[in-house]
N, CA, C and O atoms as a GROMACS GRO file, in nm:
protein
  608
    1UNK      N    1   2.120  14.218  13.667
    1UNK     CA    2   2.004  14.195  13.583
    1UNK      C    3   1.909  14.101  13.656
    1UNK      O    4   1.964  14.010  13.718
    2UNK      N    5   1.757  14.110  13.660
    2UNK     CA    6   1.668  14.085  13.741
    2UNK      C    7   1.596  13.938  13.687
    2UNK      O    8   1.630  13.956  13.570
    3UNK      N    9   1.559  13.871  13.685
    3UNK     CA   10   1.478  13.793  13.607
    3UNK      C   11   1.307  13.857  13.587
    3UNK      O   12   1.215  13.828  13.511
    4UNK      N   13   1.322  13.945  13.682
    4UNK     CA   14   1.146  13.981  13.709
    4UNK      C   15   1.125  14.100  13.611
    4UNK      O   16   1.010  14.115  13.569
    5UNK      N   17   1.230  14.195  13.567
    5UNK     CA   18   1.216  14.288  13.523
    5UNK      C   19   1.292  14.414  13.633
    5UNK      O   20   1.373  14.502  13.603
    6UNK      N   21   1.251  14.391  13.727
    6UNK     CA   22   1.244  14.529  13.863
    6UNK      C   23   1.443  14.550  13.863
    6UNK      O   24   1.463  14.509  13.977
    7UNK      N   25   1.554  14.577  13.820
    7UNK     CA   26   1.623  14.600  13.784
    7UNK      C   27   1.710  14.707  13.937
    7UNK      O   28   1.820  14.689  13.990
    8UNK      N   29   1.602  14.814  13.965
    8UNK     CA   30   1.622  14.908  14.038
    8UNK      C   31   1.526  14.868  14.164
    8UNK      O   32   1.539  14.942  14.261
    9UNK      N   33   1.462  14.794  14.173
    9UNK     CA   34   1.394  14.792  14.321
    9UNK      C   35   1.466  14.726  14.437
    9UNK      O   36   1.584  14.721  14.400
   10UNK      N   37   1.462  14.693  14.509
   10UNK     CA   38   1.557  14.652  14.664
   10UNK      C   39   1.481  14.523  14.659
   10UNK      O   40   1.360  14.509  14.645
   11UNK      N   41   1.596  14.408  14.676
   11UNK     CA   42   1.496  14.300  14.716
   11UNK      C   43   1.438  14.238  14.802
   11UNK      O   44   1.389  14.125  14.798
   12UNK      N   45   1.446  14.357  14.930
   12UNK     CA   46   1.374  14.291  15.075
   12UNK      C   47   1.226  14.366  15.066
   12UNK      O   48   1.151  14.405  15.155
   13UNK      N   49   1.220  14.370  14.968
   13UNK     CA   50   1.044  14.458  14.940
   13UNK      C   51   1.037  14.625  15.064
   13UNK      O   52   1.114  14.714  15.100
   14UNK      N   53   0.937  14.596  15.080
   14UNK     CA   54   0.866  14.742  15.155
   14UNK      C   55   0.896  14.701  15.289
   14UNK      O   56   0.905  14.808  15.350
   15UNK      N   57   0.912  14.627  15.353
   15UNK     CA   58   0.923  14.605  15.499
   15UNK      C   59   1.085  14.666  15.553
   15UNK      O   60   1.186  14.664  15.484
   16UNK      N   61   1.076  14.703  15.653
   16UNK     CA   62   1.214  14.732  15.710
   16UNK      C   63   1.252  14.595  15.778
   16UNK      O   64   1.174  14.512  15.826
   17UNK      N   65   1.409  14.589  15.772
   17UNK     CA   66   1.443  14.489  15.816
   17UNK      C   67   1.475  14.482  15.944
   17UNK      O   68   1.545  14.572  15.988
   18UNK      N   69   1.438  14.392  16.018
   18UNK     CA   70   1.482  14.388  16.151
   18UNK      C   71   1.570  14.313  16.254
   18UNK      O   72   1.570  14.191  16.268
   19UNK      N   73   1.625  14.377  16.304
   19UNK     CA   74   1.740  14.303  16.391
   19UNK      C   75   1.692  14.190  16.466
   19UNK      O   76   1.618  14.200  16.563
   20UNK      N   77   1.743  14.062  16.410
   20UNK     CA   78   1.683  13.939  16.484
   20UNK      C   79   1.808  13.917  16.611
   20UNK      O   80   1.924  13.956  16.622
   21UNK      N   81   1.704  13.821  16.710
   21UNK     CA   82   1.795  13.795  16.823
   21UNK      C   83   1.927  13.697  16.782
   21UNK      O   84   1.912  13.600  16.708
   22UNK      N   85   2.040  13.729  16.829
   22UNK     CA   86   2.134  13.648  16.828
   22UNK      C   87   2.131  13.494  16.875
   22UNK      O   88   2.141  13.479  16.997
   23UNK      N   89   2.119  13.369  16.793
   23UNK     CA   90   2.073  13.251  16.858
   23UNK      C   91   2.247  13.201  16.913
   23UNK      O   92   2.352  13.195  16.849
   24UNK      N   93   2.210  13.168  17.077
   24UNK     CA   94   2.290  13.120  17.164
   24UNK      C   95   2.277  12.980  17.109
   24UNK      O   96   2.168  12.929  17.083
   25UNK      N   97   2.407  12.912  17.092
   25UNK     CA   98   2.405  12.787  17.051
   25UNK      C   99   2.474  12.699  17.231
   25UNK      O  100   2.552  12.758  17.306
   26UNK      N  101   2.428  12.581  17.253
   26UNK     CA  102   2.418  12.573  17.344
   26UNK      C  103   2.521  12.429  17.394
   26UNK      O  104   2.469  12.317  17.388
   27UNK      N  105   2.641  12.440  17.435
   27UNK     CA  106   2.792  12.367  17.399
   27UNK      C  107   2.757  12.312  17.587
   27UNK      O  108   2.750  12.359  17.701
   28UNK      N  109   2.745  12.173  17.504
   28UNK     CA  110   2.716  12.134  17.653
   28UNK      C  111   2.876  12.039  17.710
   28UNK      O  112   2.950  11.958  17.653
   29UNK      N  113   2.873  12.106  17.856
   29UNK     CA  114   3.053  12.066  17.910
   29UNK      C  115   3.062  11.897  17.992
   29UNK      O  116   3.008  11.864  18.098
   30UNK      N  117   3.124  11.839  17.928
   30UNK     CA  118   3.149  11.689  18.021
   30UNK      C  119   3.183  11.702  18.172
   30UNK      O  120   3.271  11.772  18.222
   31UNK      N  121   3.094  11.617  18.233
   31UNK     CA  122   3.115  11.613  18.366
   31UNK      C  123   3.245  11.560  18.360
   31UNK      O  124   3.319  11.536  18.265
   32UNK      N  125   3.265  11.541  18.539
   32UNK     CA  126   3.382  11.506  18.562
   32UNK      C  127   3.334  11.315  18.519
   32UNK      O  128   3.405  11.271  18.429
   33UNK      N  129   3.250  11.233  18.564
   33UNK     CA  130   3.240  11.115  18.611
   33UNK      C  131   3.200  11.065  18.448
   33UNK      O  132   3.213  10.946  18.420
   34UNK      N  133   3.155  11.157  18.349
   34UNK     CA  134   3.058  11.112  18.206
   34UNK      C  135   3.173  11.070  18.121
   34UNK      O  136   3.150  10.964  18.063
   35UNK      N  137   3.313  11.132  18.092
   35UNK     CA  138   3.444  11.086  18.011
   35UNK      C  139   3.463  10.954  18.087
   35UNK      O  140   3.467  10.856  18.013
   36UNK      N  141   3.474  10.933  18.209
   36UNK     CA  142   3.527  10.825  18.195
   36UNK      C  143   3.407  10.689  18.206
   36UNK      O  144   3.436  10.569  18.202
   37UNK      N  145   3.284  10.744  18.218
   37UNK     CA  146   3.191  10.649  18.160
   37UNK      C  147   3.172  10.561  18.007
   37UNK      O  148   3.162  10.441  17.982
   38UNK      N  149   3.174  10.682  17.925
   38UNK     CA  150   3.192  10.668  17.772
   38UNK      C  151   3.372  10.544  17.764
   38UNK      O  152   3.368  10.431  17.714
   39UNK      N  153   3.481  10.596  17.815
   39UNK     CA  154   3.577  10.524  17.834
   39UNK      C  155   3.504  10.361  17.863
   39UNK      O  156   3.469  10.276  17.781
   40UNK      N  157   3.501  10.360  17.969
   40UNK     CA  158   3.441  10.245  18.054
   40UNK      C  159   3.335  10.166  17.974
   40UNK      O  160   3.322  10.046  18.000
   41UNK      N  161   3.255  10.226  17.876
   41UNK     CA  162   3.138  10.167  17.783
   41UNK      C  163   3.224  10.115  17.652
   41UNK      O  164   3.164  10.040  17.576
   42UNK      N  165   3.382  10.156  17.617
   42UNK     CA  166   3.418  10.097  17.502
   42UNK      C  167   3.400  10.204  17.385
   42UNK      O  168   3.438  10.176  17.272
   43UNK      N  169   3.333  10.345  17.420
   43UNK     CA  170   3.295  10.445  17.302
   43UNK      C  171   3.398  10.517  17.288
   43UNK      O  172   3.363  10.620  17.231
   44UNK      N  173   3.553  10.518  17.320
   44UNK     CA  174   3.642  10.613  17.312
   44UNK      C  175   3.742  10.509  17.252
   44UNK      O  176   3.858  10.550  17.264
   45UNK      N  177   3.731  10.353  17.174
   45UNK     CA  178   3.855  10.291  17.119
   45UNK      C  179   3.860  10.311  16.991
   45UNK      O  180   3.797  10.250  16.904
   46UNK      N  181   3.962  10.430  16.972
   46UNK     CA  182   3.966  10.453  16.810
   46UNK      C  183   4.022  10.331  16.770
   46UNK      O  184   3.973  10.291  16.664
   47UNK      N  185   4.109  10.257  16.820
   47UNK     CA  186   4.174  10.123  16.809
   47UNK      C  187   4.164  10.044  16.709
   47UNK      O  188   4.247  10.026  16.620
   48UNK      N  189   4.034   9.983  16.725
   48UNK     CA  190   3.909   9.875  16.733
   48UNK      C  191   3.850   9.932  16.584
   48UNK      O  192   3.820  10.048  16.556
   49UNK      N  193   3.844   9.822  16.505
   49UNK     CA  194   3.763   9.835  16.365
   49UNK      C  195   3.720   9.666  16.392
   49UNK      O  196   3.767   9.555  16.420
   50UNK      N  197   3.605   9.735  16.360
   50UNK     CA  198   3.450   9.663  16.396
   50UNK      C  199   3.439   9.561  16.219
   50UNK      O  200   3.455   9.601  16.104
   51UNK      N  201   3.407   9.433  16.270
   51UNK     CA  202   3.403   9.327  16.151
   51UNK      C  203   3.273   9.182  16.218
   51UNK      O  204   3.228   9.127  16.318
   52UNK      N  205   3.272   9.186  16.127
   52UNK     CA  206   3.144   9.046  16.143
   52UNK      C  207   3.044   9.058  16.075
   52UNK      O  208   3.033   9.068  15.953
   53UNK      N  209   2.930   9.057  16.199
   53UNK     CA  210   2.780   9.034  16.194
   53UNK      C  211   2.676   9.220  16.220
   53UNK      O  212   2.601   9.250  16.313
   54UNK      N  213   2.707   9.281  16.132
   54UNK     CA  214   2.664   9.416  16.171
   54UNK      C  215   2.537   9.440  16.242
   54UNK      O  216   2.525   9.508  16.344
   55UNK      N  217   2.445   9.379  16.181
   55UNK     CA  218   2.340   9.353  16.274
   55UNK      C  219   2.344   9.335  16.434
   55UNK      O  220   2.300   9.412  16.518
   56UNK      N  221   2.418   9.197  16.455
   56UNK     CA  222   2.476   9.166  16.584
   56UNK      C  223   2.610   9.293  16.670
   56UNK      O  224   2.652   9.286  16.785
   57UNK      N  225   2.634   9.364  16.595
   57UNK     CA  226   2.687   9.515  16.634
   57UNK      C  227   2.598   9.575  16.652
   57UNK      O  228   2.566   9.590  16.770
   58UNK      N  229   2.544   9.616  16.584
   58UNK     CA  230   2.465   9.732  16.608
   58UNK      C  231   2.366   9.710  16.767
   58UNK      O  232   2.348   9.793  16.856
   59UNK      N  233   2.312   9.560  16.756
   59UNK     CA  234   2.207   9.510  16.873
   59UNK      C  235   2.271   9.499  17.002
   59UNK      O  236   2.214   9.489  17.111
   60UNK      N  237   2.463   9.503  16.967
   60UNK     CA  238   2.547   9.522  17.092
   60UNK      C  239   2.546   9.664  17.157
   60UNK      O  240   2.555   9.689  17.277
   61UNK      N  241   2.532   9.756  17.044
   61UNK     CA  242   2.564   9.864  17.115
   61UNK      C  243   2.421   9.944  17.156
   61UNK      O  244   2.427  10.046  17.224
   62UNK      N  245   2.297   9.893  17.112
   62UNK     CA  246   2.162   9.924  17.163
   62UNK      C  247   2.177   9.881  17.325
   62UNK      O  248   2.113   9.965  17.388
   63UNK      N  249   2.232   9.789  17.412
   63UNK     CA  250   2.195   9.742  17.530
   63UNK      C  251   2.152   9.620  17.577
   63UNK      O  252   2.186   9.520  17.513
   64UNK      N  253   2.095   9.611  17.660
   64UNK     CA  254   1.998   9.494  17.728
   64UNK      C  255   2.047   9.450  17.845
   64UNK      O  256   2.071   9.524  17.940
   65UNK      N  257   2.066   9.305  17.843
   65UNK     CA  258   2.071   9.306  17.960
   65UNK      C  259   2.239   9.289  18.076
   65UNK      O  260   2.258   9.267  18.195
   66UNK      N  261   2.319   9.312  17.966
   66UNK     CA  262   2.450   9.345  17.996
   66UNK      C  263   2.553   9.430  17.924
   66UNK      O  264   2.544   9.436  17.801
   67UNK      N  265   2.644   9.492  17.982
   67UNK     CA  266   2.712   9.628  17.902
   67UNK      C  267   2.798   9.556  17.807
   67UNK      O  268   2.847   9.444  17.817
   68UNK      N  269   2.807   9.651  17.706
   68UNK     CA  270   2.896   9.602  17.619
   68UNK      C  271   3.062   9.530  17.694
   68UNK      O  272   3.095   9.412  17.680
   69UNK      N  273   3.112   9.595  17.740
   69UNK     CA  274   3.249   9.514  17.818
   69UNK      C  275   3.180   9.437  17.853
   69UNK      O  276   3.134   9.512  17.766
   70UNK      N  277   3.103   9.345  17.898
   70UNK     CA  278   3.063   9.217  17.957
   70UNK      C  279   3.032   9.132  17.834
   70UNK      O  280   3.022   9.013  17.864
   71UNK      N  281   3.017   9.152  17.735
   71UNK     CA  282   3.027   9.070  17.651
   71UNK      C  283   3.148   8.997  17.514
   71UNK      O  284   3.154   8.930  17.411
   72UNK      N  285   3.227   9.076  17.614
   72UNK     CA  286   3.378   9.085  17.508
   72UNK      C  287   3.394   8.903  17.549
   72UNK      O  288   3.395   8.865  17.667
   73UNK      N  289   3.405   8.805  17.429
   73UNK     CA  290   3.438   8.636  17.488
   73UNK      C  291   3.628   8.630  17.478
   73UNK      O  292   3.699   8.665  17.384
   74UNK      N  293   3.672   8.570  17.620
   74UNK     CA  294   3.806   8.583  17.660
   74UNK      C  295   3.900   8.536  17.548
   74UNK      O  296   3.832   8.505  17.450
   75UNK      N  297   3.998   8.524  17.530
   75UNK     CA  298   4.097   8.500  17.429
   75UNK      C  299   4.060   8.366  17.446
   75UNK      O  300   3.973   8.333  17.364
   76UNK      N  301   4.098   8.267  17.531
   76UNK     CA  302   4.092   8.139  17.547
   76UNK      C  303   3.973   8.018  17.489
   76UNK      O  304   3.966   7.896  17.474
   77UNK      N  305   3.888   8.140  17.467
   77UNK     CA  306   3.738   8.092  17.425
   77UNK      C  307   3.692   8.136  17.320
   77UNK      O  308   3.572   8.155  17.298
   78UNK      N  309   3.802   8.160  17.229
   78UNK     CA  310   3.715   8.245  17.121
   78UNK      C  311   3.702   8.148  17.012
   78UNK      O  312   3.794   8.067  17.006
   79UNK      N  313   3.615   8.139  16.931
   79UNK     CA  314   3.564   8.046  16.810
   79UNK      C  315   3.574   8.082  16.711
   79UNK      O  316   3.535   8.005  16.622
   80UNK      N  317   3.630   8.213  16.670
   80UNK     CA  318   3.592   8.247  16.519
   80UNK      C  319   3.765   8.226  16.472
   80UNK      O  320   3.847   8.218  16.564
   81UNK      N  321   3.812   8.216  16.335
   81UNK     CA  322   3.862   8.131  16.240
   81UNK      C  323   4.043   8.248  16.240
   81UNK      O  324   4.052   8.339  16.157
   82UNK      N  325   4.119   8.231  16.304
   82UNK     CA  326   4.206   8.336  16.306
   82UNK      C  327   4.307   8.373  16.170
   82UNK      O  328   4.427   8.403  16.168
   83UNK      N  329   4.206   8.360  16.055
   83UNK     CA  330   4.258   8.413  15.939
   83UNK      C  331   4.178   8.528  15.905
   83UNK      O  332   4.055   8.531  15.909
   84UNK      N  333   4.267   8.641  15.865
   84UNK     CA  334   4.214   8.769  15.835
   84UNK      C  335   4.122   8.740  15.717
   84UNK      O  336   4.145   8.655  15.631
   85UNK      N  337   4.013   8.820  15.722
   85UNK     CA  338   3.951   8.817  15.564
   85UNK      C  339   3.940   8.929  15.470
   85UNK      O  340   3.975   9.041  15.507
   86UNK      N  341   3.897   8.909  15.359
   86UNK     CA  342   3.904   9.033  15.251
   86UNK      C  343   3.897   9.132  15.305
   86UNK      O  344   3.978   9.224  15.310
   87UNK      N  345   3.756   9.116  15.369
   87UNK     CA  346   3.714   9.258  15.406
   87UNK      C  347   3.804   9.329  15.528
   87UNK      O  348   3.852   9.442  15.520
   88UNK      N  349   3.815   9.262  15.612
   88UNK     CA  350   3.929   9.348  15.745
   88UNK      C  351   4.008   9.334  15.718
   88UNK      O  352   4.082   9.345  15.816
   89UNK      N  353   4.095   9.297  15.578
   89UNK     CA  354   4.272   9.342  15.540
   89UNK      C  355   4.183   9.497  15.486
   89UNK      O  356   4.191   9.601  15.552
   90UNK      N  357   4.113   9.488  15.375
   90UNK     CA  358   4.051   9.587  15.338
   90UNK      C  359   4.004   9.740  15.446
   90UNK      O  360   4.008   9.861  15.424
   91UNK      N  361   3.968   9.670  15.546
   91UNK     CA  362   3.933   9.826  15.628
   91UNK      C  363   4.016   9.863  15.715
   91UNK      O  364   4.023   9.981  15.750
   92UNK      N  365   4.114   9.740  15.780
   92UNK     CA  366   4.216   9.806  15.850
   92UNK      C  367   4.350   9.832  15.767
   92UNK      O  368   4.450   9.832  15.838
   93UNK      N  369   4.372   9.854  15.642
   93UNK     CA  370   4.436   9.899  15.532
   93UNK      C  371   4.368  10.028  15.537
   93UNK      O  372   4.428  10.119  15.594
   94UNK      N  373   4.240  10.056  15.482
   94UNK     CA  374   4.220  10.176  15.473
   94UNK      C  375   4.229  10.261  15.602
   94UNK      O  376   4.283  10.372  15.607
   95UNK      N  377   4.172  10.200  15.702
   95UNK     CA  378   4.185  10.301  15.878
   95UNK      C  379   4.361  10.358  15.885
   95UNK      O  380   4.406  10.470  15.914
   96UNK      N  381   4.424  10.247  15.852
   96UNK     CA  382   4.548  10.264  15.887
   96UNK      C  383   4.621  10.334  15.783
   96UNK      O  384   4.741  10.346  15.808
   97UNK      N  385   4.586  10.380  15.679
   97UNK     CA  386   4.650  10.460  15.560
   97UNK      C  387   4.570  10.599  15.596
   97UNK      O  388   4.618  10.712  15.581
   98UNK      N  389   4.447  10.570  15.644
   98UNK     CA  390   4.373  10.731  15.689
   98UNK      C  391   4.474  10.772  15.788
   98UNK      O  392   4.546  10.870  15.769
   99UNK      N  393   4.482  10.693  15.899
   99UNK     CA  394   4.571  10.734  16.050
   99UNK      C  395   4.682  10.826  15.970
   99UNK      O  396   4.690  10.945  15.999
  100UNK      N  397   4.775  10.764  15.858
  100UNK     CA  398   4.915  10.817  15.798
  100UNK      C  399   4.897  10.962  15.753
  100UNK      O  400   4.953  11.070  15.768
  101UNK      N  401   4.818  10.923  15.708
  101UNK     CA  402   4.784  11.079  15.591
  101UNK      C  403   4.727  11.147  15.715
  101UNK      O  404   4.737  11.269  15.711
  102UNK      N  405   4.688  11.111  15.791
  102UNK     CA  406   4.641  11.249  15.940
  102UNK      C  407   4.754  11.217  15.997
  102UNK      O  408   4.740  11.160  16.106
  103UNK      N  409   4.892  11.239  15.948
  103UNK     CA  410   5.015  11.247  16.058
  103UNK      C  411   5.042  11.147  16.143
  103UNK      O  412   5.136  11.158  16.221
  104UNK      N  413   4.951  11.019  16.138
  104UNK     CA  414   4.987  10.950  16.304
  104UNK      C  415   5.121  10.882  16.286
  104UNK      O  416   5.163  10.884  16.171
  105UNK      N  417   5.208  10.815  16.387
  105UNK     CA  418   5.326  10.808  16.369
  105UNK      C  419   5.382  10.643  16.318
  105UNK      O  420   5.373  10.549  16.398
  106UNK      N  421   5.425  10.629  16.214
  106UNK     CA  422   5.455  10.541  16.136
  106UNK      C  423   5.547  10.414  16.137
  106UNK      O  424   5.653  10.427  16.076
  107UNK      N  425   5.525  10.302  16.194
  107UNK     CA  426   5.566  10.241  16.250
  107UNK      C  427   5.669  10.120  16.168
  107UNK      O  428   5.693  10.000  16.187
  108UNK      N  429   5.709  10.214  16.077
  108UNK     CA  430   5.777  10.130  15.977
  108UNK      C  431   5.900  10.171  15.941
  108UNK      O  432   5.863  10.288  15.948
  109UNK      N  433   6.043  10.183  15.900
  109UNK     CA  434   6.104  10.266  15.792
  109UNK      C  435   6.054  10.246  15.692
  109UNK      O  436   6.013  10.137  15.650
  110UNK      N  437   6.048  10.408  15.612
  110UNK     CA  438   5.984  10.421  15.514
  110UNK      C  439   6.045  10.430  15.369
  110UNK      O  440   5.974  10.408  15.272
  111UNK      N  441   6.196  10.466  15.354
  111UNK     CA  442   6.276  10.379  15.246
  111UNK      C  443   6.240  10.514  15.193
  111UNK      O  444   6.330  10.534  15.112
  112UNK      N  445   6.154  10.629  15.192
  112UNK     CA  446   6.137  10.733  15.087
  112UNK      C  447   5.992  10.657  15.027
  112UNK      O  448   5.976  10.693  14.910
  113UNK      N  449   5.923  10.599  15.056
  113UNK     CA  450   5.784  10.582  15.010
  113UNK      C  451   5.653  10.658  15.106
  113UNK      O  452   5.618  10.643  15.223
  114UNK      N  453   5.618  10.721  15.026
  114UNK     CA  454   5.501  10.834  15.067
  114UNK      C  455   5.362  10.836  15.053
  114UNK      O  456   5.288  10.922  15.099
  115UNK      N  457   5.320  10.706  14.966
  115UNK     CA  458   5.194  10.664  14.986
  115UNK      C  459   5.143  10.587  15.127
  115UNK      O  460   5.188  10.487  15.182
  116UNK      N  461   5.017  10.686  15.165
  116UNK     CA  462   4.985  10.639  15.319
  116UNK      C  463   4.951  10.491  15.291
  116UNK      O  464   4.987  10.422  15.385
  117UNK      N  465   4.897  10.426  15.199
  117UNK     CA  466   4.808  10.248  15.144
  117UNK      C  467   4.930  10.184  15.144
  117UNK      O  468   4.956  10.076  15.197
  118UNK      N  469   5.023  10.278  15.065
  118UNK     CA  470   5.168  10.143  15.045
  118UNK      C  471   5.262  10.165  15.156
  118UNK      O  472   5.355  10.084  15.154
  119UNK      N  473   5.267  10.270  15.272
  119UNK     CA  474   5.323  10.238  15.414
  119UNK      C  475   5.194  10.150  15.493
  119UNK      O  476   5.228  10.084  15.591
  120UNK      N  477   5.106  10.148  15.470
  120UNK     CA  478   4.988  10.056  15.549
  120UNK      C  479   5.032   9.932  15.517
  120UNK      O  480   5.076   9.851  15.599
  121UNK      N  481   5.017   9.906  15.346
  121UNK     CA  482   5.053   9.735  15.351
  121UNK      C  483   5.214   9.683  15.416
  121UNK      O  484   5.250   9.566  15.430
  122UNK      N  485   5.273   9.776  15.442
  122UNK     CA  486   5.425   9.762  15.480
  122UNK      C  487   5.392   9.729  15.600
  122UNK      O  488   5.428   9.618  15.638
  123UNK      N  489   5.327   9.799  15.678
  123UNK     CA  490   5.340   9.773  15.833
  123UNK      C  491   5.257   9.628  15.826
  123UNK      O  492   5.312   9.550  15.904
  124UNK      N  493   5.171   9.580  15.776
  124UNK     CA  494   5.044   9.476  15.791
  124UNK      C  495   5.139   9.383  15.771
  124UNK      O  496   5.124   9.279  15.835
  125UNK      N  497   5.268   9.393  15.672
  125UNK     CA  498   5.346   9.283  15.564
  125UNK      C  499   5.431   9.254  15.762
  125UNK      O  500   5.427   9.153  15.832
  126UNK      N  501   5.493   9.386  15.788
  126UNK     CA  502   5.600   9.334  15.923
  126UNK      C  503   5.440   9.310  16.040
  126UNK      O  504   5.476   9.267  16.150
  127UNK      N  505   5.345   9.321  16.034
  127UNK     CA  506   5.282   9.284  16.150
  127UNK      C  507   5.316   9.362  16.278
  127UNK      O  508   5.347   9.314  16.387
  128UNK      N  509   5.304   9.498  16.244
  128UNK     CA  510   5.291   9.625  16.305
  128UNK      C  511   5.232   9.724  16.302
  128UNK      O  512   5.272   9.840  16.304
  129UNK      N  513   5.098   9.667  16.293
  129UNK     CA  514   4.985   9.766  16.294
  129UNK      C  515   4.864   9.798  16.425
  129UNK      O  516   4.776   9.717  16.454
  130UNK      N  517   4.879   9.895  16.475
  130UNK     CA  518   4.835   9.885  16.597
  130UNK      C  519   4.661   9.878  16.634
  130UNK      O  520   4.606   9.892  16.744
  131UNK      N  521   4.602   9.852  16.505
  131UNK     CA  522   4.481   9.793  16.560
  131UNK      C  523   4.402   9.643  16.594
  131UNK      O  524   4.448   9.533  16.565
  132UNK      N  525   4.288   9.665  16.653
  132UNK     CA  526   4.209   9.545  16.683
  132UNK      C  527   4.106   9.522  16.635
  132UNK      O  528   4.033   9.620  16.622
  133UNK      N  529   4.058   9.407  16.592
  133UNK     CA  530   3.999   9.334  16.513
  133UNK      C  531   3.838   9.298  16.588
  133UNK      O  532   3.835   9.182  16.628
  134UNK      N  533   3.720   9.366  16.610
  134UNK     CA  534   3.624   9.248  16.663
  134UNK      C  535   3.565   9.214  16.583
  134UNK      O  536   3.512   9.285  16.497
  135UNK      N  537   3.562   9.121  16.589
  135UNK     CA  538   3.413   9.065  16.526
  135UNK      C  539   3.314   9.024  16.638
  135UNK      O  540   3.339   8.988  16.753
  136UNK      N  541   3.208   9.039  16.582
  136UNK     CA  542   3.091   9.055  16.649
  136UNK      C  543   2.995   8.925  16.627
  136UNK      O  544   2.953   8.924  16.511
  137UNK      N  545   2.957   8.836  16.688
  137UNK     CA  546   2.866   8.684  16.670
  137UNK      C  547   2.735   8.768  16.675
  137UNK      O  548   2.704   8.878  16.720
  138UNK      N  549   2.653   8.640  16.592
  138UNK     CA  550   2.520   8.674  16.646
  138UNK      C  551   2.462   8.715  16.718
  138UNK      O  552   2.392   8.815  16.704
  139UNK      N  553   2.475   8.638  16.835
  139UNK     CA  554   2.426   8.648  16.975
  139UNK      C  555   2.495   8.815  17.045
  139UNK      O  556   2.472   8.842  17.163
  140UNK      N  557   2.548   8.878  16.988
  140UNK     CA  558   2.573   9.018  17.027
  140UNK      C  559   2.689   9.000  17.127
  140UNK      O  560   2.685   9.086  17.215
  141UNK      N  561   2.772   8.928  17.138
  141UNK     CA  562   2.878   8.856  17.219
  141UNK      C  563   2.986   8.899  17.099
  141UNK      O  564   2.959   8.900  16.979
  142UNK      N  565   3.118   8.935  17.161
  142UNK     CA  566   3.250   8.982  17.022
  142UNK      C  567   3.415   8.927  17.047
  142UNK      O  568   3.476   8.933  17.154
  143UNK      N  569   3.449   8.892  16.960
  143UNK     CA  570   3.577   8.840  16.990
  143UNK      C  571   3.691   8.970  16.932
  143UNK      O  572   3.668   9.010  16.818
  144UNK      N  573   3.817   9.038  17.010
  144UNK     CA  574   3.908   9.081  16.993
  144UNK      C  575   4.007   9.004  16.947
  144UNK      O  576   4.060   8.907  17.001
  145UNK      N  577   4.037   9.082  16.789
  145UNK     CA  578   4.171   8.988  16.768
  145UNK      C  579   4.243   9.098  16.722
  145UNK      O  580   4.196   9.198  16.668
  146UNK      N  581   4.381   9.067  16.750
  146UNK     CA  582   4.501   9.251  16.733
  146UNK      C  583   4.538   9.172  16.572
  146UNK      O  584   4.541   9.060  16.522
  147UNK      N  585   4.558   9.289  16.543
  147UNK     CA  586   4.619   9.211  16.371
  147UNK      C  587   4.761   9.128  16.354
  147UNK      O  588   4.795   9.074  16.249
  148UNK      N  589   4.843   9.128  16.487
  148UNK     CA  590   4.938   9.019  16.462
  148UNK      C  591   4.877   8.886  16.490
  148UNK      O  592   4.904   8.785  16.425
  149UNK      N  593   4.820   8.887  16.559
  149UNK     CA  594   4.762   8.687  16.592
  149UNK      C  595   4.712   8.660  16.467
  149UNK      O  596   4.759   8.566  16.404
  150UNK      N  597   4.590   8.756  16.404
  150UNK     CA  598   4.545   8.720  16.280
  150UNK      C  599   4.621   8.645  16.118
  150UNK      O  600   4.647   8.748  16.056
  151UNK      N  601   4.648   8.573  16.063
  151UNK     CA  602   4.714   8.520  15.981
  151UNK      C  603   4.654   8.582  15.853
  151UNK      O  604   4.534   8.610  15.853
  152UNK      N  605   4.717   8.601  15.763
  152UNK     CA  606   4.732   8.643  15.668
  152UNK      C  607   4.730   8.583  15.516
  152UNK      O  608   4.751   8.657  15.420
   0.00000   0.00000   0.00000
């Protein structure tokens, strides 16, 4: 049933239809030297859940006048407060309950518990969770912290 009335007419009107060109979609292949550039720039650490100053992230990963690895500040020198906070129990809880539920391999006994959140807080509780922590300063400079140093 038509809304227009026309019930029996074709709805590509009077024109014949015509065979359009097949659009080539265009899958561009990694050099040999470009993977391990991206590596080398820090863009391949699924690892790493990003915490701080987002702003000061984001202005890290725009550029200037040194690469992101050059601004990582050494363990020995780092200033920021080594207690976890709301928010990064919060996202590396959720990263790490996503990882479960996509199969990744579980670094806990699991006793018969099958929620990916309540094997996440299990591993966070033994301090066996295999990600890293940056936070990011103002100045676009970032401190790595792995979630066991972090206190709880």
């Amino acid at each position: 049933m038509s809304d227009f009335g026309d019930d029996d007419v074709g709805a590509g009107g009077d024109e014949p239809m015509l065979d359009e060109d097949v659009t080539e979609f265009y899958d561009p292949e990694v050099a040999e030297g470009e993977d391990e550039e991206h590596a080398a720039n820090g863009e391949d650490q699924d690892n790493v859940v990003v915490s701080g100053d987002p702003s000061a992230a984001a202005n890290a990963l725009k550029g200037g006048d040194r690469a992101v690895k050059d601004k990582k500040i050494p363990e020995s020198e780092r200033t920021t407060t080594p207690y976890m906070t709301k928010y990064e129990r919060a996202r590396i809880l959720g990263t790490r309950a996503l990882q479960i539920s996509m199969n990744a391999p579980v670094l806990v006994d699991l006793e018969g518990e099958t929620d990916p959140l309540q094997i996440a807080i299990k591993e966070m509780r033994e301090k066996k969770i295999p990600l890293i922590v940056r936070r990011y300063l103002p100045d676009g400079y970032y401190e790595d912290w792995t979630c066991e140093e972090l206190l709880q």
